[in-house]
DSSP file (Angstrom, degrees, kcal/mol; ACC not computed):
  #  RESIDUE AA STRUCTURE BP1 BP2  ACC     N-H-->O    O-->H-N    N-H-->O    O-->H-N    TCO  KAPPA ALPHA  PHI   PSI    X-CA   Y-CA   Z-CA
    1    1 A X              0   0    0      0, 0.0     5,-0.1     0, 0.0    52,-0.1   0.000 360.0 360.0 360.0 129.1    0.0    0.0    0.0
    2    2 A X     >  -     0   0    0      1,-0.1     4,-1.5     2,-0.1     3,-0.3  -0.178 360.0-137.5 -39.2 126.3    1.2    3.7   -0.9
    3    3 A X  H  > S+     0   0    0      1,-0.2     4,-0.8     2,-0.1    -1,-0.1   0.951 107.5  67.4 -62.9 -27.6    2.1    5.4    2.3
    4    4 A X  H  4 S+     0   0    0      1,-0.2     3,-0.4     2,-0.1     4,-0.3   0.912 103.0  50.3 -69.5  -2.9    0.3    8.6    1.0
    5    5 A X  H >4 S+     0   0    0     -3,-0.3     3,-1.2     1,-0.2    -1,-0.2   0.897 100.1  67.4 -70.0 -34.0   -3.4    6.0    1.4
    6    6 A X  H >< S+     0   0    0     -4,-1.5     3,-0.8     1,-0.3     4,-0.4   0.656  93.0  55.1 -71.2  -1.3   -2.3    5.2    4.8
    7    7 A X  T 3< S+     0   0    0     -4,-0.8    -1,-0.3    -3,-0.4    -2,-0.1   0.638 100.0  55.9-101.0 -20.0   -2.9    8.7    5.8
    8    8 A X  T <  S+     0   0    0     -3,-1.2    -1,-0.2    -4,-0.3    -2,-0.1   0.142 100.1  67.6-111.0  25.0   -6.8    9.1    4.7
    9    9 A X    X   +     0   0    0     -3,-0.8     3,-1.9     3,-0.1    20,-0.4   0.234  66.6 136.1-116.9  -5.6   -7.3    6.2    6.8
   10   10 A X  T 3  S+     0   0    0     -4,-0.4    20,-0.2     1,-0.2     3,-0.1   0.074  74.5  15.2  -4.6 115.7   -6.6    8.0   10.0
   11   11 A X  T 3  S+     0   0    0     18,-3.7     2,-0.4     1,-0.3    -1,-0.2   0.616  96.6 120.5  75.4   6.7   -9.3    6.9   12.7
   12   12 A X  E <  S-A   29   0A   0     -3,-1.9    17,-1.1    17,-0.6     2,-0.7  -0.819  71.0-108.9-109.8 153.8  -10.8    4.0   11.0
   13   13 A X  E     -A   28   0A   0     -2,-0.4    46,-1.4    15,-0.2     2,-0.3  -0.685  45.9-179.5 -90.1 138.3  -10.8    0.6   12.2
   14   14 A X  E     -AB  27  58A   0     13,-0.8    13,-2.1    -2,-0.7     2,-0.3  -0.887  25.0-140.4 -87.2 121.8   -8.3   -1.8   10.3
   15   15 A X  E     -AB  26  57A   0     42,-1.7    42,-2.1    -2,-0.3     2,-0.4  -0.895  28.7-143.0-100.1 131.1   -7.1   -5.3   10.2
   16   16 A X  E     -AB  25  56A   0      9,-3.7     9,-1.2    -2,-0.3     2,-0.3  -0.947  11.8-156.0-152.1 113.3   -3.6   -6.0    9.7
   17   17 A X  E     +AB  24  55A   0     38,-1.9    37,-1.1    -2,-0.4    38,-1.1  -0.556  16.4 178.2 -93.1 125.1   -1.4   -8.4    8.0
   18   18 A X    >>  -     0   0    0      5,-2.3     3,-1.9    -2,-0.3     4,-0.6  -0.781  49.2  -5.4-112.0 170.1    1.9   -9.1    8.7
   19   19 A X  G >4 S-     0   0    0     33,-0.5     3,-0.9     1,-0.3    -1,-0.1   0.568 128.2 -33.6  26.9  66.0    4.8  -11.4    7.7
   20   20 A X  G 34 S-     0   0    0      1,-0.2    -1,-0.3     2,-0.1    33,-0.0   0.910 115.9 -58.8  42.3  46.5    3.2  -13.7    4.9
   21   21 A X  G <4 S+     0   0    0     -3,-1.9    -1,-0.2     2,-0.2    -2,-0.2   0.726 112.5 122.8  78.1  26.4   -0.1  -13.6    6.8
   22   22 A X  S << S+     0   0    0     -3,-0.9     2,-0.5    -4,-0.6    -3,-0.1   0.780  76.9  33.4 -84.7 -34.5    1.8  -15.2   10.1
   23   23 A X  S    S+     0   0    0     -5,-0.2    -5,-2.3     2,-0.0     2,-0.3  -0.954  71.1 161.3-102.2 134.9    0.8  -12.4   12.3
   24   24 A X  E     +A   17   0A   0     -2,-0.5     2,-0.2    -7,-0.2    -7,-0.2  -0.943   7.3 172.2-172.9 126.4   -2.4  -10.5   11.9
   25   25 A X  E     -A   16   0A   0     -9,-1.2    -9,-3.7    -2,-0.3     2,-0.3  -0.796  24.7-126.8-135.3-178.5   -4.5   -7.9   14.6
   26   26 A X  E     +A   15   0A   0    -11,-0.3    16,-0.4    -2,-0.2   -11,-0.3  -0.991  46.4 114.0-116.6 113.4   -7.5   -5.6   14.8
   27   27 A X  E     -A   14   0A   0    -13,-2.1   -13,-0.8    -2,-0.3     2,-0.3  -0.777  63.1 -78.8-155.5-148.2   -7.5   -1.7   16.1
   28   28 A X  E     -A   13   0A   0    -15,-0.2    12,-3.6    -2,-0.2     2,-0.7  -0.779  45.3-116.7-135.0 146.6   -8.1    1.8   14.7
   29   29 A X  E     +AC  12  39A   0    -17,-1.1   -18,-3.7   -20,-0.4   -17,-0.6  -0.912  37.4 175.9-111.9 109.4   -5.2    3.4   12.9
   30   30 A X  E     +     0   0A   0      8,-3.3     2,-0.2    -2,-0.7     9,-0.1   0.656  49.3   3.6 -82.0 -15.6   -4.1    6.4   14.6
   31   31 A X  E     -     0   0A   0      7,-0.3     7,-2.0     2,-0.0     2,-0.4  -0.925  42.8-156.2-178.3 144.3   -1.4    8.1   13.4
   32   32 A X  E     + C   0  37A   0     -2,-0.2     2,-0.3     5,-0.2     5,-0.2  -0.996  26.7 162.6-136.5 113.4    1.1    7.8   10.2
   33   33 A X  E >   - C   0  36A   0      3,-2.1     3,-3.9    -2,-0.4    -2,-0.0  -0.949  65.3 -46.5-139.6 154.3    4.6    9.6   11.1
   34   34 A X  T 3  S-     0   0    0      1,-0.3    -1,-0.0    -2,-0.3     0, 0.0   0.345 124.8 -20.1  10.6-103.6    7.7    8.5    8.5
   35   35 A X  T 3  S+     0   0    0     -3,-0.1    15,-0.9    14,-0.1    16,-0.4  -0.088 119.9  96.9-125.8  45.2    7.5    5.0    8.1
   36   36 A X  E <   -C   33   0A   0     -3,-3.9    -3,-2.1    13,-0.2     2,-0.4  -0.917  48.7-163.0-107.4 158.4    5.6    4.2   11.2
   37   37 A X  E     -C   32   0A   0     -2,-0.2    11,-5.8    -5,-0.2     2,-0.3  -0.894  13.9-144.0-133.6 150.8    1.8    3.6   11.9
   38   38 A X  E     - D   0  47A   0     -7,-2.0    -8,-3.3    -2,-0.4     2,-0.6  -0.986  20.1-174.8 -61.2  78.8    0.2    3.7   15.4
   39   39 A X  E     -CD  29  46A   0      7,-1.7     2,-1.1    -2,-0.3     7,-0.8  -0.825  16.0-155.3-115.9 129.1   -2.7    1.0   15.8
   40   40 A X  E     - D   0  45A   0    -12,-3.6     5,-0.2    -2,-0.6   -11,-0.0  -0.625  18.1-175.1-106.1  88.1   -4.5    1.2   18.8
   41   41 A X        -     0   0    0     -2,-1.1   -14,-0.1     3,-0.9   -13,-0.0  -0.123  48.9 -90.6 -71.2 179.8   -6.0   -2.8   19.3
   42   42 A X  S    S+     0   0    0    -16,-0.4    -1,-0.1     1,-0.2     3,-0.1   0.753 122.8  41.8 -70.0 -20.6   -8.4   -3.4   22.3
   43   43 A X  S    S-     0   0    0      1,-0.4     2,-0.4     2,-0.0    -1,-0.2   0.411 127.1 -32.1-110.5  -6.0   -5.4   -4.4   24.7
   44   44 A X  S    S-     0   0    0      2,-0.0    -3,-0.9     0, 0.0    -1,-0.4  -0.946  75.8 -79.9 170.7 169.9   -2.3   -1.9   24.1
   45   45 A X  E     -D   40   0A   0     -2,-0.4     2,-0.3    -5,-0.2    -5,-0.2  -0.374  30.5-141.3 -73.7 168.8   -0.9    0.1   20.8
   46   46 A X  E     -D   39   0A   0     -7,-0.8    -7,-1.7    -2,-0.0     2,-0.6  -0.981   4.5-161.7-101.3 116.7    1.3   -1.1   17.9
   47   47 A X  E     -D   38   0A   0     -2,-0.3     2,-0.4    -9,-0.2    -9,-0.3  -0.887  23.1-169.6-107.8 130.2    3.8    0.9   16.3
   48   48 A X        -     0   0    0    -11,-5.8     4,-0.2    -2,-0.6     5,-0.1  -0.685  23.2-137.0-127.8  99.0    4.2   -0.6   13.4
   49   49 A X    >>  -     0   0    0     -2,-0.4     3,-2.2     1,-0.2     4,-0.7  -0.125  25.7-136.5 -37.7 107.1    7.2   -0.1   10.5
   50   50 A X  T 34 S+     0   0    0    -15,-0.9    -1,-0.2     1,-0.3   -14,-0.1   0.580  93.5  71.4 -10.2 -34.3    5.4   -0.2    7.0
   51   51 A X  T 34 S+     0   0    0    -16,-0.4    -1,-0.3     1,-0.2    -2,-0.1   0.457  97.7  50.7 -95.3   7.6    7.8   -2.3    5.2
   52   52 A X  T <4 S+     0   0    0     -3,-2.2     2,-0.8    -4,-0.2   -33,-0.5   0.325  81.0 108.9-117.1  -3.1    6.6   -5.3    7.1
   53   53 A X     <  -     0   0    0     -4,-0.7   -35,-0.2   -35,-0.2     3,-0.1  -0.455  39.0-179.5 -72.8 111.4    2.8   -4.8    6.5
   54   54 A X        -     0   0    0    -37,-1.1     2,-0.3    -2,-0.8   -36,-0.2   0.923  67.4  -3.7 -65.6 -43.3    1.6   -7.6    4.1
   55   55 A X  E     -B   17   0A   0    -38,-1.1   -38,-1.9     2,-0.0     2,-0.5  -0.979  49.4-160.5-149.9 148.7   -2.3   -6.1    4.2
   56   56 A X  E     -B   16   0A   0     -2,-0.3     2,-0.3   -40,-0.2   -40,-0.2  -0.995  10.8-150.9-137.9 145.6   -4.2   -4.0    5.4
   57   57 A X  E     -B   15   0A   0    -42,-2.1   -42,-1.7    -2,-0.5     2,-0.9  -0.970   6.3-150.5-112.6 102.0   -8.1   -3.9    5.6
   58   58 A X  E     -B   14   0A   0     -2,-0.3   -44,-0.2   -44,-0.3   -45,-0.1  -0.660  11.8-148.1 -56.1  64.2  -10.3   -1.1    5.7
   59   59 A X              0   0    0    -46,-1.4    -1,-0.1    -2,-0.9   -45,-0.0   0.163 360.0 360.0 -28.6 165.5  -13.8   -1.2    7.5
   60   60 A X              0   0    0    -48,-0.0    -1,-0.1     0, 0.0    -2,-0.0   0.367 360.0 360.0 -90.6 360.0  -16.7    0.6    6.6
């Protein structure tokens, strides 16, 4: 995904693919700063580097 998309998904909730689909959560994407994202899941944050995100999924 383009980093400039991750930024006009600010405050929507996301599902999030990692490492050939071996890791994967659920939160709200908070915040897009270089090449980090902020995802806030129901039990603590993720700061997460970009270059390891396989997918990301975009409620409605």
């Amino acid at each position: 995904m383009p980093k400039e998309m991750i930024k006009n998904y600010i405050g929507k909730k996301v599902s999030i693919t990692l490492f050939n689909n071996a890791f994967a959560f659920n939160g709200v994407l908070e915040s897009f700063e270089a090449n980090w994202i902020k995802v806030s899941t129901k039990k603590n944050i993720q700061i997460i580097n970009v270059d390891h995100i396989q997918s990301i999924v975009i409620s409605k």
